[in-house]
C-alpha positions as CSV (number, residue, x, y, z in Angstrom):
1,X,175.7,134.5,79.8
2,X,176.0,131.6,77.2
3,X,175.2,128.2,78.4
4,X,176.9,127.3,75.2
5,X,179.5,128.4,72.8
6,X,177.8,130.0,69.4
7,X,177.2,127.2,66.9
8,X,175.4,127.2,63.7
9,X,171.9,125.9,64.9
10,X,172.3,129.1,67.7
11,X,172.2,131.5,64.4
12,X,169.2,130.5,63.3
13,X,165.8,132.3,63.7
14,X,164.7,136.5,62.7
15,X,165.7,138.2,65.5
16,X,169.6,136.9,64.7
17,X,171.4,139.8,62.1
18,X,173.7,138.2,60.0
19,X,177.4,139.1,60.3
20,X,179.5,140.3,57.3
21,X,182.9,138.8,57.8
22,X,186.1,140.3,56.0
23,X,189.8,138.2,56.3
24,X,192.6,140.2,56.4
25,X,195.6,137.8,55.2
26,X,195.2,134.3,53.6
27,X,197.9,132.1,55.7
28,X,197.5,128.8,57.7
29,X,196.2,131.2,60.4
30,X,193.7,133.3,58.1
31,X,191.8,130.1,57.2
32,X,191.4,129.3,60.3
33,X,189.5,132.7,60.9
34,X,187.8,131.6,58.1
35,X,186.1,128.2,58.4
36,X,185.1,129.0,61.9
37,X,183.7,132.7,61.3
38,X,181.3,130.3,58.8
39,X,180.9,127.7,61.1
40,X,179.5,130.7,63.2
41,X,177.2,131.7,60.5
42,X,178.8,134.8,59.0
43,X,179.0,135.1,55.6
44,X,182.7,135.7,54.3
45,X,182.3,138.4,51.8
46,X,186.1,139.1,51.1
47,X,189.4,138.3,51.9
48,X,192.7,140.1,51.3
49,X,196.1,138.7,50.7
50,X,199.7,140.1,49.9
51,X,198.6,141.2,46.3
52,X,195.4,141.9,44.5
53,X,196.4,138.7,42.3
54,X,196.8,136.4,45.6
55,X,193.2,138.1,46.8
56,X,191.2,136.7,44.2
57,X,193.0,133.5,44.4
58,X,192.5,132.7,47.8
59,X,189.0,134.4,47.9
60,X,188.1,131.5,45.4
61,X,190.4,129.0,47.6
62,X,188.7,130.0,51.0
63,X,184.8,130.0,49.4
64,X,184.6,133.8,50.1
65,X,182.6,136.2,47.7
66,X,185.1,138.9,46.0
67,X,189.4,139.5,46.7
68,X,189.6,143.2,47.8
69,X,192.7,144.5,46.4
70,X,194.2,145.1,49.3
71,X,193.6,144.9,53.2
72,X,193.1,148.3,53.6
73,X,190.2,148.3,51.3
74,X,189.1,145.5,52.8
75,X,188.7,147.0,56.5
76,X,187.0,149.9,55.3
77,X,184.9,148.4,53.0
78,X,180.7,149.0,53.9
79,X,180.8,145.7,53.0
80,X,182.2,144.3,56.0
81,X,180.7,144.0,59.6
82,X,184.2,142.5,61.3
83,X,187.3,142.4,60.4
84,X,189.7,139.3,61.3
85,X,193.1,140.7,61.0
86,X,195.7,137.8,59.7
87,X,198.0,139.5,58.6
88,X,202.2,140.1,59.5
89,X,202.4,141.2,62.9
90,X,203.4,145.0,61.5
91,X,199.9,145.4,60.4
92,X,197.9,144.5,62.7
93,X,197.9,147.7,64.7
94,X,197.5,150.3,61.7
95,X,194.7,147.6,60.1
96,X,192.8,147.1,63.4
97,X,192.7,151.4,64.0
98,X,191.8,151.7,60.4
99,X,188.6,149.3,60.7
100,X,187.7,150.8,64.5
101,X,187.8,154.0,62.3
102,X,185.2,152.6,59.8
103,X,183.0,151.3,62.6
104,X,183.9,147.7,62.3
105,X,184.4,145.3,65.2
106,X,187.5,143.6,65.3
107,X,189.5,139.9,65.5
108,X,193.1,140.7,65.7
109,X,195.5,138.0,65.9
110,X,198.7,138.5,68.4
111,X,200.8,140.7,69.0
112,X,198.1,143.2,68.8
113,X,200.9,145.7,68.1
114,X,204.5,145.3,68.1
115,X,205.1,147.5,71.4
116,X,202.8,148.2,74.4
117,X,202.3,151.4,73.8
118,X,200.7,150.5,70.4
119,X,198.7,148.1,72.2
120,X,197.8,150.3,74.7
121,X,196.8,153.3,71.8
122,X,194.6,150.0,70.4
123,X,192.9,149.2,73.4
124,X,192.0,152.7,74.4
125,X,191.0,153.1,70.8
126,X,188.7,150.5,70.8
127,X,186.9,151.9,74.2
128,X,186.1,155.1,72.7
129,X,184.8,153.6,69.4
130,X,182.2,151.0,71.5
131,X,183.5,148.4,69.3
132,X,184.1,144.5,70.1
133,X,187.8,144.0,69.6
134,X,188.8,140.1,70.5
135,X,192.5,139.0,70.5
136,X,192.8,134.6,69.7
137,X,194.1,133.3,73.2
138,X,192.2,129.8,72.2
139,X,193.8,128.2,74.1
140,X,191.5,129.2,77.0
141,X,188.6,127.1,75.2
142,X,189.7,123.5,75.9
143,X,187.4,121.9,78.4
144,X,190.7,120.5,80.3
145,X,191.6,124.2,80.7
146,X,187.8,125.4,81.9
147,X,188.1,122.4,84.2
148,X,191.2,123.2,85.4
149,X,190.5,126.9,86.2
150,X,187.5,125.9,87.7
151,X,188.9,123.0,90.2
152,X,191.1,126.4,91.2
153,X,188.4,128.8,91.4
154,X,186.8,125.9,93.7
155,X,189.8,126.0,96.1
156,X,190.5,122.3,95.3
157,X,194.3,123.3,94.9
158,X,194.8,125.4,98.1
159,X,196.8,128.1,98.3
160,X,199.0,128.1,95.1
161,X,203.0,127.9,95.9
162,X,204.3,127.4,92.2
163,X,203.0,128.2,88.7
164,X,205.4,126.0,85.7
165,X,205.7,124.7,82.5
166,X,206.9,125.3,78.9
167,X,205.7,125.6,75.0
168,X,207.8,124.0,73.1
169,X,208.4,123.8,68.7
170,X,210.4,123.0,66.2
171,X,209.0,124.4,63.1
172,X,212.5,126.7,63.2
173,X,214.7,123.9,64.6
174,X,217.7,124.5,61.9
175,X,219.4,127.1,59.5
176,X,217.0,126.2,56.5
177,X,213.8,126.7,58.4
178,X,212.4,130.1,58.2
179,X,210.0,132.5,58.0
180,X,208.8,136.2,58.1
181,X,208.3,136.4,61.3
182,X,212.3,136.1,62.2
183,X,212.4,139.8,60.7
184,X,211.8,142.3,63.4
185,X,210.5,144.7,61.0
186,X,207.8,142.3,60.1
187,X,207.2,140.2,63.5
188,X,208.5,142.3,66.1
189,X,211.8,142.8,68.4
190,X,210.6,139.1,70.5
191,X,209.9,136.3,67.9
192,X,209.5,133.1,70.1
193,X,208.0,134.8,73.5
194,X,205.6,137.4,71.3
195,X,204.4,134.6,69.1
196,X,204.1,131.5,71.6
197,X,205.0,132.8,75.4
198,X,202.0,135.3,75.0
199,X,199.9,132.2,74.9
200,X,201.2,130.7,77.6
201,X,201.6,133.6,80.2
202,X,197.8,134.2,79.3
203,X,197.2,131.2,79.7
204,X,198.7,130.1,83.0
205,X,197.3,133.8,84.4
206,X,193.4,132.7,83.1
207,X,193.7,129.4,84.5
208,X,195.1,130.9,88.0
209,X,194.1,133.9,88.6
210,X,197.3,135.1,89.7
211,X,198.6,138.2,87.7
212,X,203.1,137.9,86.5
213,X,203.9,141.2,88.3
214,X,207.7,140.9,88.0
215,X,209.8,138.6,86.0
216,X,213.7,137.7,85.3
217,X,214.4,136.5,81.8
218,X,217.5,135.4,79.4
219,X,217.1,134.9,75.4
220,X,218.8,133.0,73.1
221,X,219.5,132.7,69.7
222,X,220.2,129.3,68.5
223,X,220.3,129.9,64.9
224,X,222.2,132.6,64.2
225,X,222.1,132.6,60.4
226,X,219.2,131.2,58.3
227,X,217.9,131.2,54.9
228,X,216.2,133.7,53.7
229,X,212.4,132.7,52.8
230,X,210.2,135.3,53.9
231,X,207.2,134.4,51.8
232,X,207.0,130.6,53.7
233,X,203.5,130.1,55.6
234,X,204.5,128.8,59.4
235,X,205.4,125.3,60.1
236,X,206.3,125.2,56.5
237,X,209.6,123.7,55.2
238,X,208.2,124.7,51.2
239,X,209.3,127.5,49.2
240,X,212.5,128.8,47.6
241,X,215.3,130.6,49.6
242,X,216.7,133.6,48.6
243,X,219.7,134.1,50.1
244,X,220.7,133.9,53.7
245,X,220.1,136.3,56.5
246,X,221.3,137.0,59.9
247,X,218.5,136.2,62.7
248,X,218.3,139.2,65.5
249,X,215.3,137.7,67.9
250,X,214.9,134.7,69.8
251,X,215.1,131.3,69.4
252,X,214.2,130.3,73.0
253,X,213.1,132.5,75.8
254,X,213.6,131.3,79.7
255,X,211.9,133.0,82.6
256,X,211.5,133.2,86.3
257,X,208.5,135.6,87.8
258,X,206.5,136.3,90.9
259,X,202.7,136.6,91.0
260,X,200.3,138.9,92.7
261,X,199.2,136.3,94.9
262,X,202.5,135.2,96.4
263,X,203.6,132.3,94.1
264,X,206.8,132.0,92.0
265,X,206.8,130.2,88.5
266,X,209.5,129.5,85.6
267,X,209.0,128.9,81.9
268,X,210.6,127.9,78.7
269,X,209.8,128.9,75.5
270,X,211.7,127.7,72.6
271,X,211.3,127.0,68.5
272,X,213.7,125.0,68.1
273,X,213.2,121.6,70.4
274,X,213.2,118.9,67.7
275,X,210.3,116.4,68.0
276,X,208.6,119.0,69.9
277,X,205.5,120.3,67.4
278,X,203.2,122.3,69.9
279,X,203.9,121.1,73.2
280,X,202.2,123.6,75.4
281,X,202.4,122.5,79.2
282,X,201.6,124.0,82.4
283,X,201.3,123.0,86.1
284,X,199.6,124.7,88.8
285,X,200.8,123.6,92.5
286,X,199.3,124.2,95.6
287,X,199.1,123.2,99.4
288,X,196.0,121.2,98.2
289,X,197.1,119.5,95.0
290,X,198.2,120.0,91.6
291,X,196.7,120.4,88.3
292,X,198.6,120.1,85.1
293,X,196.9,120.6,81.2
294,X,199.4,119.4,78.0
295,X,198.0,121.1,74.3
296,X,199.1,117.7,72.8
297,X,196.8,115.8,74.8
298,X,193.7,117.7,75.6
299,X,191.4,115.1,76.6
300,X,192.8,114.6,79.9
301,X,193.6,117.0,82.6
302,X,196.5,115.6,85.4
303,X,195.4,115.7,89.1
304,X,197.7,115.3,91.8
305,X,197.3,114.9,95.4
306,X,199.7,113.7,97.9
307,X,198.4,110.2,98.1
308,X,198.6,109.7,94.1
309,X,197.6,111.0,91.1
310,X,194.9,110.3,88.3
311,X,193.6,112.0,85.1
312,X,190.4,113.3,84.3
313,X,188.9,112.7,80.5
314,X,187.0,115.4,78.4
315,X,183.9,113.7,79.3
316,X,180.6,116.1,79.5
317,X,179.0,113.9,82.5
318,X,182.2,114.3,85.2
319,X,183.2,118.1,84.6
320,X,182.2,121.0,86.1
321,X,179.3,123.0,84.3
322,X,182.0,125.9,83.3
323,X,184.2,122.9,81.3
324,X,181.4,120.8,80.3
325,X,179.6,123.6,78.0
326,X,182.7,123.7,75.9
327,X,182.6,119.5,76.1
328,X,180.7,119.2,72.6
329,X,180.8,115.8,71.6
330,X,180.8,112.6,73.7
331,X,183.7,111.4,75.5
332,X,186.1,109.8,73.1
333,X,185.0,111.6,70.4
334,X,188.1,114.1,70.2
335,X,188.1,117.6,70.2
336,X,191.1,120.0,69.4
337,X,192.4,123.1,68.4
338,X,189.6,123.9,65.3
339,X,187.1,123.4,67.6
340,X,188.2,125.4,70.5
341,X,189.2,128.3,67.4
342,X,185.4,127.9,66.8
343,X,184.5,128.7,70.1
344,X,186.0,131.2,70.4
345,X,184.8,133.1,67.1
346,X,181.6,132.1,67.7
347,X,181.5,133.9,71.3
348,X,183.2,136.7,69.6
349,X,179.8,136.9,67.4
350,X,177.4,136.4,69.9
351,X,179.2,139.8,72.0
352,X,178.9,141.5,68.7
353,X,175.2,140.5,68.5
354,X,174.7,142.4,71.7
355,X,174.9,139.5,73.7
356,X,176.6,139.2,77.3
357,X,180.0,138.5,76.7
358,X,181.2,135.0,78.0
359,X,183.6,134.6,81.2
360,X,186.8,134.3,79.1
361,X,186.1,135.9,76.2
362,X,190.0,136.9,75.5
363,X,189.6,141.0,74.5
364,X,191.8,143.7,72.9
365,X,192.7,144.2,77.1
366,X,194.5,140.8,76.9
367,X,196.6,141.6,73.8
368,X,197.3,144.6,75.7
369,X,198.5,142.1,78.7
370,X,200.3,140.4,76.6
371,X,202.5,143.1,75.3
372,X,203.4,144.6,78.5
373,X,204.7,140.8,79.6
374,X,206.8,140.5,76.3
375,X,208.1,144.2,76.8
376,X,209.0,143.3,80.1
377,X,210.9,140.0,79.4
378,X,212.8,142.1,76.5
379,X,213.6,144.6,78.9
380,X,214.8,142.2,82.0
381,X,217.2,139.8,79.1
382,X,218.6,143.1,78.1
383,X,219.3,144.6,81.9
384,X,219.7,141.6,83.3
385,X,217.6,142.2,86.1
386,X,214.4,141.7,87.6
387,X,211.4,143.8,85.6
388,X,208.2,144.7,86.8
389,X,205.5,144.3,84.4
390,X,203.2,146.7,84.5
391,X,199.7,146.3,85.8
């Protein structure tokens, strides 16, 4: 087990091989993959974007060695150790099969296919092939989050009654925002829950340990008609429209579900709350207290009790060994997103490397998770009934 997540003074020394990372797709979220999959101590030898043109551009934008003319040379290039798969959500499955194919380990971003049963082929895929295939739910890697699931572990909370919260944008708040991932052909039949709600039904499950078995959901489409802009990175209001198109998944997802455990929850998903940039929020309520964790202020975690509440900082000394080993710099020093990003890549490495994989190392079995929850949220808003989600 790590005592530590894989940083680059952890690479060093003989018996360490160096990794040969490839990017598959050049957007906000491909140089993420990137810079940490350095910071890790891989070496990027190529990157692939929408045209061989774009390739060599970004391979000399994102400091890696060549542009492969396309991403399906890319994962089956000798060339390449793992693959991180950036790309539109329609390639991920066929790309991430194609490098399992070629022997290469995996980092697929999410959904890991755009139905379960895809996922499902992926996962089973990956098992037969002995490959590491690891899915982005980075989320998991705050130390508010590793404290939180460990004050629950603990039985600090009690018997959980009530699992809540939301993840709220607005990065497609109005008709002129848009972006290829309101395509179903290209993102998928669920937009908001596939791309955001997958995070937070992993997340509130991880932190838990309660498992969504049956849920009750309604969609909406705020924005019926929007510009058309396909080629626009996320979060992105730049770039020339084309048109106008009419907008077939969601703006905002709602949800009521039951657990394994006996507890009920609710949650709102929307990409359209203006003022609201990535306000992920969850609470966790037992007979003992409550814990509650908000992405847009990670340094504290809320604790409640029946006689008050108070917060607990990021701070090494006061967490619990599983949250202070992702705690990295001093108390108010702040961490965020990139680093937990680096975490995870570099945990990723380290179970390539042969190493014991982590508690919480999010795998292709998650993705998998995830697309059975979205199928069953698609299925319940169009039946209107409750929907099991498979186990």
């Amino acid at each position: 087990m790590l005592e530590q997540p894989l940083r680059q003074d952890a690479l060093e020394g003989e018996d360490r091989r160096e990794v040969r990372a490839g990017i598959a797709g050049a957007g906000f979220i491909g140089r993420v993959h990137a810079r940490c999959a350095r910071l890790a101590g891989a070496r990027v030898v190529g990157v692939s974007a929408s045209t061989p043109d774009r390739g060599r551009e970004a391979a000399e934008e994102l400091g890696a060695e060549r542009g492969f003319a396309s991403s399906e040379e890319l994962v089956s290039s000798p060339e390449v150790d793992v693959v991180h798969i950036c790309t539109p959500n329609n390639l991920h499955l066929p790309l991430a099969l194609a490098a399992l194919e070629a022997g290469k380990h995996v980092i697929v971003e999410k959904p890991v296919a755009l139905d379960a049963s895809g996922a499902a082929e992926l996962a089973a895929t990956a098992e037969a092939a002995g490959r590491i295939v690891t899915v982005p739910f980075a989320y998991r890697y705050y130390a508010t989050v590793r404290e939180a699931r460990a004050r629950v572990s603990a039985g600090e909370l009690g018997r959980l009654s009530l699992l809540h919260g939301s993840y709220l944008q607005d990065w497609l708040h109005s008709p002129g925002d848009d972006n290829w991932r309101v395509e179903p052909e290209l993102g998928g039949a669920s937009r908001a829950f596939a791309d955001i709600g997958s995070h937070w039904c992993d997340l509130v499950e991880f932190v838990s340990g309660h498992r969504i078995t049956d849920l009750s959901a309604q969609l909406h489409t705020a924005v019926p008609e929007r510009v058309r802009a396909a080629s626009r990175q996320a979060f992105s209001s730049e770039g020339a429209a084309d048109g106008r198109r009419r907008v077939d998944t969601e703006d905002v997802a709602v949800a009521m579900f039951r657990t394994d455990a006996g507890a009920v929850g609710s949650l709102v998903i929307s990409q359209v709350s203006a003022g609201r940039k990535n306000r992920l929020w969850l609470e966790l309520d037992g007979d003992g207290g409550s814990v509650a964790f908000d992405q847009e202020q990670p340094e504290t975690l809320w604790v409640g009790s029946r006689d008050g509440a108070h917060v607990v900082p990021r701070d090494p000394g006061g967490l619990s060994p599983e949250a202070a080993r992702y705690a990295v710099v001093p108390a108010g020093h702040p961490q965020g997103y990139l680093d937990c990003f680096e975490a995870f890549v570099g945990e990723t490495y380290a179970a390539i490397r042969g190493e014991t994989p982590p508690d919480g190392l999010p795998t292709v079995d998650d993705g998998l998770r995830a697309a059975r929850v979205t199928e069953a949220v698609l299925d319940s808003a169009r039946s209107g009934e409750w929907t099991e989600v498979p186990a």
